[in-house]
ZATI-340944 format. One record per residue: x, y, z of N, C-alpha, C, O, CB in turn; residue in three letters. Coordinates in steps of 0.2 Angstrom, whole numbers, plus 5000, padded with zeros to 4 digits. Glycine has a CB too. Layout:
N
XYZXYZXYZXYZXYZala/...
***
This chain:
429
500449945000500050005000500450065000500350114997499550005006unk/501150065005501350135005501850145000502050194999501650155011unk/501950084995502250074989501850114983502050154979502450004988unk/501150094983500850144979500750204979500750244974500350124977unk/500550224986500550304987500950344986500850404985500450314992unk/501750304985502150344985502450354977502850404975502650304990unk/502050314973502150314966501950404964502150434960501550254961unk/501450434969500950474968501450534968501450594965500350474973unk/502150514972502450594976502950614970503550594970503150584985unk/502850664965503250684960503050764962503050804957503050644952unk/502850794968502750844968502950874975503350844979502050844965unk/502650944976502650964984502150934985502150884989502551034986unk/501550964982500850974985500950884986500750864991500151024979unk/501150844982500750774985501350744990501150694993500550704977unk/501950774991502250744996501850795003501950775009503150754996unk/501450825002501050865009500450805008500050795013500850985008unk/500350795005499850725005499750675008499250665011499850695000unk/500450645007500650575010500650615016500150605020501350535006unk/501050655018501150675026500350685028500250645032501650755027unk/499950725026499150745027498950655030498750635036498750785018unk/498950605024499150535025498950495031498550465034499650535025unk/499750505031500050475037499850485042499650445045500750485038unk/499650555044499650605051498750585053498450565058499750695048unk/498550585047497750535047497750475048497350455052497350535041unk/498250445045498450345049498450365056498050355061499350305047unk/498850375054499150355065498250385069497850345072500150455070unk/498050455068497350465070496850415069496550395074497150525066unk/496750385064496450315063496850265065496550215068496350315056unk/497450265064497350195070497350195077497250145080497950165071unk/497350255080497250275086496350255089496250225095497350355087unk/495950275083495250295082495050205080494450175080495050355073unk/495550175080495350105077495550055085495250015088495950085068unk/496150085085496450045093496050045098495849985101496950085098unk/495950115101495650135107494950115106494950045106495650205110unk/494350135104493850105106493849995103493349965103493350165103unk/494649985100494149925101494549885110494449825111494149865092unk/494849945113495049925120494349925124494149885127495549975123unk/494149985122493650005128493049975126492549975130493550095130unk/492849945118492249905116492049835120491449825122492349885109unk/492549805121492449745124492249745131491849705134492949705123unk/492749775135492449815140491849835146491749825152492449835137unk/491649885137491149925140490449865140490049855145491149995135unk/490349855132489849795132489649745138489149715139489949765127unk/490249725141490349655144490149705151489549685153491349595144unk/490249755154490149785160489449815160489149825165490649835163unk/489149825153488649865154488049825152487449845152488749915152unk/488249775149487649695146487249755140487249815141486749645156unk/486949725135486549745128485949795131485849835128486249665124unk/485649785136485449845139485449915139485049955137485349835142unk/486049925144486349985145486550025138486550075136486849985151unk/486949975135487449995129486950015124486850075122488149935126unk/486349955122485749985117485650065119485750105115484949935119unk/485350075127485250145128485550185125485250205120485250175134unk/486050185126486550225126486750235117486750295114487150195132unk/486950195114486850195108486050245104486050275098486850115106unk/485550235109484950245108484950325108484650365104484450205112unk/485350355114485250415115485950445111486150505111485050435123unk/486250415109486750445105486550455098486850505095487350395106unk/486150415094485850405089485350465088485450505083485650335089unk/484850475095484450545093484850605091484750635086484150575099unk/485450635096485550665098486050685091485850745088485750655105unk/486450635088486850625082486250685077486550715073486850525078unk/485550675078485250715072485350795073485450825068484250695071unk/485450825079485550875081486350925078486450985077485450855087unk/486850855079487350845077487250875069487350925068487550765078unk/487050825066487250855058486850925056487050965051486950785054unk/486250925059486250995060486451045061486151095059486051005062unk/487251065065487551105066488151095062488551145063487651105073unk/488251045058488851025054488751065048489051095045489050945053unk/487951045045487751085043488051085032487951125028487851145050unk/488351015033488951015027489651045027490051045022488551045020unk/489651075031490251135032490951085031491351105027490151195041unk/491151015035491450975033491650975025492250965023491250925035unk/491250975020491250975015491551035011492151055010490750955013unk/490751075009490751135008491351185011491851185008490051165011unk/491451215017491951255020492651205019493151225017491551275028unk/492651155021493251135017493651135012494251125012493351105017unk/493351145007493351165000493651224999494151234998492551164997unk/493151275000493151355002494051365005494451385001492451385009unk/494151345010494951355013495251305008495851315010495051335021unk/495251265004495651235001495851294995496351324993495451144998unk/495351314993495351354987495651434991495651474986494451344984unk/495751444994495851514997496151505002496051535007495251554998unk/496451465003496951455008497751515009498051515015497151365006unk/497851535003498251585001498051675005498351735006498251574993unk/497551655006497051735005496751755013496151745015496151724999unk/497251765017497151765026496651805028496451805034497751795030unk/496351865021495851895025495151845024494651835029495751985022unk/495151815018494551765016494551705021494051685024494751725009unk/495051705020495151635029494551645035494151605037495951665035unk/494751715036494551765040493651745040493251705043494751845037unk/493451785036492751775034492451715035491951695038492751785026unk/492851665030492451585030492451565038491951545040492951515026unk/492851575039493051545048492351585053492151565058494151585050unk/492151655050492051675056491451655054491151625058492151735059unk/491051665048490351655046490251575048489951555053490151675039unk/490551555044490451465046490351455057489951415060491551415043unk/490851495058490951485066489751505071489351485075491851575069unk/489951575066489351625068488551565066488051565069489551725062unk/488751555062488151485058487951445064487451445067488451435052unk/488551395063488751335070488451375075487951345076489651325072unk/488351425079488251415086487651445084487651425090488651445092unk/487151475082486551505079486151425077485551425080486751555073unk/486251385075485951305076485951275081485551255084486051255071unk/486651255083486651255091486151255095485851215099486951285094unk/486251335095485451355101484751335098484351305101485351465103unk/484751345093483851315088483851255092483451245097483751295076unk/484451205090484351135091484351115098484051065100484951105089unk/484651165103484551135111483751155112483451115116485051175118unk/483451205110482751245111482451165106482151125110482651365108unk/482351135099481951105099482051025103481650975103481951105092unk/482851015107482750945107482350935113482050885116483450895107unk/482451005116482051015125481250995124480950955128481951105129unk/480951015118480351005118480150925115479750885118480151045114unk/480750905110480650835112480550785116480050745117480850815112unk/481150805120481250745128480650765132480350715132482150755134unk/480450805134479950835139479250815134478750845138480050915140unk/479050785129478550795126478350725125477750715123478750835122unk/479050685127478750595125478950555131479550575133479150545118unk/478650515135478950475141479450445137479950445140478350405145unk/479550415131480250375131480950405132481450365132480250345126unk/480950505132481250515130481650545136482250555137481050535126unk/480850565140480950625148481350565151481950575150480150655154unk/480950495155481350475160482150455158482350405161480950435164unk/482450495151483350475153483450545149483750565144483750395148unk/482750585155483150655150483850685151484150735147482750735153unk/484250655156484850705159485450655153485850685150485150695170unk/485350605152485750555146485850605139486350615136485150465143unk/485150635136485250675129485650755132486150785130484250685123unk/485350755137485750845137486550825138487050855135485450905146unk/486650775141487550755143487750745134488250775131487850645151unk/487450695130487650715123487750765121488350785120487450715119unk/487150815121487150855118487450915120487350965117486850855117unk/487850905125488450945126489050955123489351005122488650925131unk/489250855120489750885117489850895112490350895109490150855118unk/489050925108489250945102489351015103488851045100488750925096unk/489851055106489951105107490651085104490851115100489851145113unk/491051035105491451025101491551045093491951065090491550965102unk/491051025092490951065084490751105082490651105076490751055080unk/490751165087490851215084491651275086491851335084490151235085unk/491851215093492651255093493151215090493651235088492851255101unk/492851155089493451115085493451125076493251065073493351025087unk/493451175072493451175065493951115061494451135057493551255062unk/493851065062494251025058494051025051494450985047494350965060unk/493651055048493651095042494151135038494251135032493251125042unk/494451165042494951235044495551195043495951215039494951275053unk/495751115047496251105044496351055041496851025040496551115048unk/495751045039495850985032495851035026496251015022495050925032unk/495551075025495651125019496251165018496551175012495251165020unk/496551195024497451215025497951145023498451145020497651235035unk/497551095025498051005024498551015029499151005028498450995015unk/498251045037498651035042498550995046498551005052498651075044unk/498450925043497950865048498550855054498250835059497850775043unk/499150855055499350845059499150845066499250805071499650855058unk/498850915066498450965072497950905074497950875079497951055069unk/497450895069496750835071497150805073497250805079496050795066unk/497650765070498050725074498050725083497750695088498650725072unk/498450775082498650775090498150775095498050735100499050825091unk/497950815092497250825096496750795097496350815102496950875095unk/496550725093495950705095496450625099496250585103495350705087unk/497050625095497150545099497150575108496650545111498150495097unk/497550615111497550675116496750655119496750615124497650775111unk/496250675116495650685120495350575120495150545125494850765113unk/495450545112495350485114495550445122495250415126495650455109unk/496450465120496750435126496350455134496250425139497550465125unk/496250515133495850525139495350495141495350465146495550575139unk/494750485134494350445136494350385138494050355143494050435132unk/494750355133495150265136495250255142495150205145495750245135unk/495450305144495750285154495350305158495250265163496550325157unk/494950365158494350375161493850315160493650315165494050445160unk/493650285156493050225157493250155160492850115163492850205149unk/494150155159494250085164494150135175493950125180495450035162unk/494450185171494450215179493750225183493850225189494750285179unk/493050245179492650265182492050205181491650195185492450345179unk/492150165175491550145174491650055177492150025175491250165165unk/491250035180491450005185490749935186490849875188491550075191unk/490049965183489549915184489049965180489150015177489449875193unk/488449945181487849945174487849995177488450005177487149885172unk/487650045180487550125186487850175185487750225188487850115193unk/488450155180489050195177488950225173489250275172489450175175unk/488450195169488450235161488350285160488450315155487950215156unk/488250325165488250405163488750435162488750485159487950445168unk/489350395165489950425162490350425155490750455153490250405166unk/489850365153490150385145489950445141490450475139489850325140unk/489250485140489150535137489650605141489950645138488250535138unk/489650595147490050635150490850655149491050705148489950615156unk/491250585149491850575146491750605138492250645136492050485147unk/491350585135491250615130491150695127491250715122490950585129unk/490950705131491050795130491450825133491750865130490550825132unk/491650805139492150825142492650825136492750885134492350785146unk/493050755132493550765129493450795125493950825123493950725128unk/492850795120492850845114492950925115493250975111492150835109unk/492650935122492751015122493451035123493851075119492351045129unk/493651005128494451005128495051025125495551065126494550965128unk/494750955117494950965111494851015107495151035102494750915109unk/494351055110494051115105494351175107494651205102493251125105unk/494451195113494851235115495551235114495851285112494951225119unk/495851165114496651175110496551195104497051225101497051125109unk/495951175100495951185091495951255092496451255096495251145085unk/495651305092495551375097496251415099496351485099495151345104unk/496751375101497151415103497851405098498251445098497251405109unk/497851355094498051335087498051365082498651365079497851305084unk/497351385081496951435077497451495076497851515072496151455080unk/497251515083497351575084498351585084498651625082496951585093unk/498651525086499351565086499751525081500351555080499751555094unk/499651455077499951455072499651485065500051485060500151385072unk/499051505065498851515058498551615060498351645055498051445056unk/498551625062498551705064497851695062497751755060499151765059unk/497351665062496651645060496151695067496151675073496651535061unk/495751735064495351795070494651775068494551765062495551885069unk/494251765073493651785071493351865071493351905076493151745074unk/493051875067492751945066491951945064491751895061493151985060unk/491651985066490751985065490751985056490952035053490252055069unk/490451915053490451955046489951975044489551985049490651915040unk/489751985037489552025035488551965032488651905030490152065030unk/488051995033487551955031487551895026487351835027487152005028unk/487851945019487951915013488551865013488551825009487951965009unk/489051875017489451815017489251755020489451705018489951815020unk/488651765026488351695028487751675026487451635029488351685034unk/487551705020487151695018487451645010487151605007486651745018unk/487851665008488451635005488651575006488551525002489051675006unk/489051555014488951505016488651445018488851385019489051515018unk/487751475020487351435020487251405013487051345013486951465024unk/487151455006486951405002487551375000487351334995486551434996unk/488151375001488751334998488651285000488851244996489351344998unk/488351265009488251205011487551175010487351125011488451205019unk/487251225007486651185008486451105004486251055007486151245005unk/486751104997486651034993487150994997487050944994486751034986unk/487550985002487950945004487350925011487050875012488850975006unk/487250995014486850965022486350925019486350865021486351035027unk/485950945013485250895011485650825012485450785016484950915002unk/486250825009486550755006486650715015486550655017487550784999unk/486850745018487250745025486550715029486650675034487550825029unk/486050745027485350735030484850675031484550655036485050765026unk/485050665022484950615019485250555021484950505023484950625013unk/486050555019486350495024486250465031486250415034487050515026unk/486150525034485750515042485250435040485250375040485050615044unk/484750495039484050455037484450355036484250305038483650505027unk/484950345033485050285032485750255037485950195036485250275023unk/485950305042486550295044486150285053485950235056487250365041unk/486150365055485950365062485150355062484850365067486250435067unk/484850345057484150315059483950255058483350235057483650355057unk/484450225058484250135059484250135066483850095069484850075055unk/484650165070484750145079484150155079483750115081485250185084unk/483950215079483450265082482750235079482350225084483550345079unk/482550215073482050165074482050095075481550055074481750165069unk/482750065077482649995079482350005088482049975092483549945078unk/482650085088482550095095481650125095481550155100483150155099unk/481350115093480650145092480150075091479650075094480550195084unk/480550025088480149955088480249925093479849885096480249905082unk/480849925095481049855097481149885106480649925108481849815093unk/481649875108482049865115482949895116483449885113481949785116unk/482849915120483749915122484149855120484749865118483849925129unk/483849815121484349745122484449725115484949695113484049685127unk/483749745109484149725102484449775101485049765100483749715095unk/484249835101484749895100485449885102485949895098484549945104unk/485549865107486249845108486449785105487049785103486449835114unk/486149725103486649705098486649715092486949685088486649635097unk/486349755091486349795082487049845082487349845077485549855081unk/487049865090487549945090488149915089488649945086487649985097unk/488149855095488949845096489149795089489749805088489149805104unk/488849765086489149745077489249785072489649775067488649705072unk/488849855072488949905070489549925071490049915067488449945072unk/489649965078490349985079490849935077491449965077490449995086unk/490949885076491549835073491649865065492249875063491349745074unk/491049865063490849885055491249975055491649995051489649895054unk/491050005060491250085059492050085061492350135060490650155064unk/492550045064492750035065493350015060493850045061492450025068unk/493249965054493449935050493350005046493750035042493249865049unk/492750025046492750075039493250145040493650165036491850105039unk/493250175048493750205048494550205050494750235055493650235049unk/494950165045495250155044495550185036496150215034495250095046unk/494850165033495150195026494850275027494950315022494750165017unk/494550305031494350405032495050435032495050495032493850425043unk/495650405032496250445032496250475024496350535024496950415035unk/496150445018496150435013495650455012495950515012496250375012unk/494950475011494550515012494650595013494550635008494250495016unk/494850605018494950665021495550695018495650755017495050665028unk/495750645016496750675014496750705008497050755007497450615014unk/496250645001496250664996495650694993495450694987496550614992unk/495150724999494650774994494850844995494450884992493950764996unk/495350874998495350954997496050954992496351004989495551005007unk/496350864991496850884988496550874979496850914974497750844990unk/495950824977495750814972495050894970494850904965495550724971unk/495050904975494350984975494951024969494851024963494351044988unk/495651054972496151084969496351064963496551104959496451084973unk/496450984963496750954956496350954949496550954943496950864957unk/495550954952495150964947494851014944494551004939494850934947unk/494951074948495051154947495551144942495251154937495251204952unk/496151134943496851154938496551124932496351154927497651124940unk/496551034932496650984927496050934929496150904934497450954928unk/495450914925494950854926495150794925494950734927494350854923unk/495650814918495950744918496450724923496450664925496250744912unk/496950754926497250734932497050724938497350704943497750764933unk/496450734938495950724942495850654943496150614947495450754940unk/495350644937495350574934495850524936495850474940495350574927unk/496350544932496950484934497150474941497450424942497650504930unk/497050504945497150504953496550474955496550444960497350574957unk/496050484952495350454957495350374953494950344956494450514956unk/495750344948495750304946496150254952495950214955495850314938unk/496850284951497550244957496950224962496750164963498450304961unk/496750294964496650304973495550224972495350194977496350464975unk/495350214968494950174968494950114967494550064970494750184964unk/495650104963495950004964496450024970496649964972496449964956unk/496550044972496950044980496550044984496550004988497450114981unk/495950094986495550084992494950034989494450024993495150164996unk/494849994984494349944984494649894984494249854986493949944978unk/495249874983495549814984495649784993495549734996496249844980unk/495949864995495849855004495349845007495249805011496149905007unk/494949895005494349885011493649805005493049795006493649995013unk/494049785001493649735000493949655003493649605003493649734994unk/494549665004494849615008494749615016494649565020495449625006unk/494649665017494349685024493549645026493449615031494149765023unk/493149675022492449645020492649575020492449545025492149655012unk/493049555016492949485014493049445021492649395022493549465007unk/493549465027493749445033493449455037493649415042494149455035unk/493049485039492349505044491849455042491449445047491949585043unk/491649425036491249405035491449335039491149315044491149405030unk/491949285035492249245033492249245043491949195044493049255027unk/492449275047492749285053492049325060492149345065493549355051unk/491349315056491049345060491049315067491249365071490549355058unk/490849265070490849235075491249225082491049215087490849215073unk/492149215076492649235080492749305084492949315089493149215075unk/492549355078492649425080492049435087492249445092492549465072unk/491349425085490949415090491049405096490949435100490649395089unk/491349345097491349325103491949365106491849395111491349235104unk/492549365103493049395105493049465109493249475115493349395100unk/492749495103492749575107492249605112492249645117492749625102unk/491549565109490949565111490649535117490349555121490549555107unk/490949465118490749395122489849355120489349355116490749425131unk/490049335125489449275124488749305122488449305117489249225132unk/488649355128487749395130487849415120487249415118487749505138unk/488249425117488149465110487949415103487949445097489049505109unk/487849355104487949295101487449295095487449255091487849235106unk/486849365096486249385091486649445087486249475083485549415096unk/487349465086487649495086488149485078488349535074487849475092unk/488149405079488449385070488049405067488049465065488349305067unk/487549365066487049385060487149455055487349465049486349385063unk/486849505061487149565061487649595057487549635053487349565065unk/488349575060489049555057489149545051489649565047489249515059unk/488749515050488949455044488849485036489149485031488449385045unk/487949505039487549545034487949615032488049635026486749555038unk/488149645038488449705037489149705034489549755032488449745043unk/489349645033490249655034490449665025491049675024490749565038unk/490049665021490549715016490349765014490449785008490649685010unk/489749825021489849885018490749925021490949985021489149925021unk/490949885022491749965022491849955013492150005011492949935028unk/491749905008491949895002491349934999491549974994492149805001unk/490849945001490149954997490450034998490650054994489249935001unk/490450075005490550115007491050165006491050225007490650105011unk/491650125002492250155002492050174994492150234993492950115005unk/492050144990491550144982491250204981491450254977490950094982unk/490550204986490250274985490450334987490250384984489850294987unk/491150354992491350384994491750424988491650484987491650364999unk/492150374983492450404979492150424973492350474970492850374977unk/491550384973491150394966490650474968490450514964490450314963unk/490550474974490050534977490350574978490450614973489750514983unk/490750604985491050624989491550664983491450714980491350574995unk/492150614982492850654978492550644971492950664967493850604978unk/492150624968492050634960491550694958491650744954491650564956unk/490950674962490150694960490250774962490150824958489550654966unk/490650784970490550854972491350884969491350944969490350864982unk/491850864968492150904965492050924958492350974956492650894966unk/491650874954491650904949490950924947490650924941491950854944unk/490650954954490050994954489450964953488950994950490251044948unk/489450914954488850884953488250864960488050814961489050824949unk/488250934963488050924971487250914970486950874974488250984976unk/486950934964486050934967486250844964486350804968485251014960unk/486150824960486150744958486550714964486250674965486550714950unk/487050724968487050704974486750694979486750644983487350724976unk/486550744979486050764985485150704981484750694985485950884984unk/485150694977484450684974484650614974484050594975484250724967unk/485150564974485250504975485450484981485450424982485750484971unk/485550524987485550514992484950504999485050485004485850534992unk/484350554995483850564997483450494992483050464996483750644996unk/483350484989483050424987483350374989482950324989483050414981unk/483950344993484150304995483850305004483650255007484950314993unk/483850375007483550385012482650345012482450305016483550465012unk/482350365006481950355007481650275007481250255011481750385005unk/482050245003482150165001482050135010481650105013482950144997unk/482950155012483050145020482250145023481850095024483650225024unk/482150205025481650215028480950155028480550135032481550275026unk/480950145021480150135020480250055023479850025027479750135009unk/481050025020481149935020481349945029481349895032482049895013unk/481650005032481549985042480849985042480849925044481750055048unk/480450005041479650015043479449945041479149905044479150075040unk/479649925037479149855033479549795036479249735038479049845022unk/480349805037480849735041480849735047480849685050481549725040unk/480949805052481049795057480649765061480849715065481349845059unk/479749785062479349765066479249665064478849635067478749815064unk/479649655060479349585056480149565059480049525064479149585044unk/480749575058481349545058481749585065482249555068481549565050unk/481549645066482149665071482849715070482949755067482249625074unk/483149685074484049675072484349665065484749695062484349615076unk/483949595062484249545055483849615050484249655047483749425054unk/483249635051482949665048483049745045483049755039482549655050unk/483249785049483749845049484449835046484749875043483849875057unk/484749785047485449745043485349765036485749795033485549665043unk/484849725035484649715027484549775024484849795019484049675025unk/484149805027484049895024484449925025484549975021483649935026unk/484849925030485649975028485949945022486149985017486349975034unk/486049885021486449845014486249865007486549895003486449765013unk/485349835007485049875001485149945001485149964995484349865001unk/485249995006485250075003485950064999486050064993485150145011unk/486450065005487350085002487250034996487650054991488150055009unk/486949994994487149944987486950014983487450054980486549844985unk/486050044983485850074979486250134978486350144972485250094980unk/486450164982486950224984487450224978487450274974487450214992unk/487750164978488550154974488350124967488650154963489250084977unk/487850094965487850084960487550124956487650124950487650044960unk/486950194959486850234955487150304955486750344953486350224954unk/487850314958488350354957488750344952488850394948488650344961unk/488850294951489150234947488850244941489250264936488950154950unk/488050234940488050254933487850314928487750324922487750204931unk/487750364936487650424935488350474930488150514926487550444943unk/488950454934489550474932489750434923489950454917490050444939unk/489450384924489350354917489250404912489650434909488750304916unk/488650394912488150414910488450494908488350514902487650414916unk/488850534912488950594910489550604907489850654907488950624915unk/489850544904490550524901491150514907491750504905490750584895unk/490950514913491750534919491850444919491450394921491450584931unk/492450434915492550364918492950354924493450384923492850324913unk/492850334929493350344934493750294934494350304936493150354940unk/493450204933493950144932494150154926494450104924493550064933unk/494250204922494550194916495050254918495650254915494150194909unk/494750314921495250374923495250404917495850414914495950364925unk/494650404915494650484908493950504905493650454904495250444899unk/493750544903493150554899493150524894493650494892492950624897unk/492550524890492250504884491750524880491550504875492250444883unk/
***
């Protein structure tokens, strides 16, 4: 693998690549290490009950989440890749993007109040969603937008293994039997805020980066630059964090948790390839401004390189579900395979549409057909949870996340066709 990446380095800009890279590995292996320390763990001390909750109120709260992100990961990353030279522009994106973020924030704590208070399932663990939703104040002091568009990943680096490591040691330290669990949401905001504060003071003293009050029209600028990505961000929800959330509406805590913790093994394996993600979309955003055809040819390398890995990946989760189950999960999790099994070649399905979506579709501008393929895939999700889960459960929500991501990639896939972008061939026609 690092033999082919390195085919790539005939330049600056792509040896700041490989370093961008690397500096995302190690963050991903950190992201890949630690929780699968504290996974086994946590499940085995807190039994499919507590962990379902808890997955359950993590899963609400997540919709609030993408609400304040708001696409800006995408969108505003872009924007600083592209004007990254221009320190008063910096200026602007940074502050409007910043001034947006906490203006949905507050909408979002004033609508989730009326939620939780408004449904018995939601009040009696009202203090569980507000300790989430605490730490999405992290996202709006931590702009790792800011430095994935500068291509200063090193900073996320440091800073987020920094806040993991914390987490890791506080959960063997505090959490202790089923009575505990409040300390995960807690440990969890704790370290992101933490983390957001250093990003904050980073900002501020290696990048001379100020916020200033901007001006109407710049964030009204901003909001429509994110708007076709949030739809798109929205829409993924709908097939990503609302399978928890309606397995948690039919069923119980205890399938929820074996749905969560096979899941997490699944998000786990998948980010491993997010370094590669992150690393080569502000650098292919740039490459296909200059050149589409060199574009092409890099999204061609970078497609049999990450489909080759995370299909071999797939292929060993499957082949391995049981082993892997019992190992990390234990006995109580044994409803858990299936699960597994069914899910285990989306990192290969996943990593597919990423390239065909994410680095093809939105850099070469094709965000409303993004947005319009992802929202039909939402709705698919949705209709096949309502009709499997009450009939099937756990096995049943499996299948409908597989059928959406299949729909996702294949009609990315022939969308780009279709518009002459060959990407397995790396060239128009």
């Amino acid at each position: 693998m690092i033999y082919k990446i390195k085919i790539f380095l005939q330049s600056k800009d792509k040896k700041r690549l490989l370093e961008n890279f690397i500096s995302l590995s190690i963050l991903q292996g950190a992201n890949y290490i630690l929780p699968l320390i504290t996974l086994p763990y946590l499940v085995r001390v807190l039994g499919p009950e507590k962990f379902g909750l808890l997955a359950f109120a993590q899963a609400f709260v997540a919709y609030f989440g993408i609400l304040i992100d708001y696409g800006f990961n995408l969108s505003a990353t872009r924007e600083v890749s592209i004007h990254r030279d221009n320190k008063e522009k910096l200026n602007e994106i940074y502050s409007s993007v910043t001034i947006i973020k906490i203006s949905i924030y507050i909408i979002s704590l004033i609508l989730m109040s009326i939620i939780v208070f408004s449904f018995e399932k939601f009040k009696k663990d009202y203090l569980l969603y507000y300790l989430y939703f605490l730490g999405m104040i992290s996202g709006i002091l931590f702009p790792s937008w800011l430095f994935q568009g500068l291509e200063k990943m090193k900073y996320i680096t440091i800073i987020n293994i920094a806040t993991r490591v914390f987490f890791t040691i506080m959960i063997f330290v505090l959490i202790k039997e089923q009575t505990d669990y409040y300390f995960v949401p807690i440990l969890n905001s704790i370290g992101g805020i933490l983390g957001g504060f250093a990003a904050l003071w980073i900002i501020r003293k290696n990048f001379n980066i100020k916020f200033k009050i901007p001006t109407l029209d710049r964030i009204l600028y901003e909001l429509k630059e994110g708007w076709h990505i949030f739809i798109s961000t929205v829409a993924i929800s709908l097939y990503t964090v609302s399978n928890t959330f309606i397995l948690g509406l039919f069923t119980n805590n205890t399938i929820v948790g074996y749905y969560s913790a096979a899941e997490k093994i699944i998000k786990a394996v998948q980010g491993l390839l997010t370094p590669v993600s992150q690393t080569i979309y502000p650098y292919i955003s740039k490459l296909v401004k200059e050149s589409k055809e060199k574009g092409l040819k890099f999204l061609q390398k970078i497609t049999f390189l990450i489909g080759g890995i995370s299909f071999i990946s797939s292929l060993i989760l499957f082949i391995f579900a049981d082993l892997v189950v019992k190992f990390l999960l234990g006995n109580q999790y044994e409803e858990s395979v299936p699960v597994l099994r069914i899910l285990a070649f989306l990192p290969f399905i996943i990593a597919l549409n990423n390239i065909f979506g994410i680095q093809t579709m939105l850099t070469f501008n094709y965000k409303e057909a993004f947005s319009k393929i992802l929202i039909s895939a939402s709705i698919i999700n949705i209709l096949l949870a309502f009709i499997l889960v009450p009939l099937y459960q756990h096995i049943g929500i499996s299948f409908a996340v597989l059928i959406s991501e299949i729909f996702v990639t294949v009609f990315m896939f022939l969308f780009l066709q279709n518009k002459g972008i060959k990407v397995l061939e790396g060239k128009f026609v």
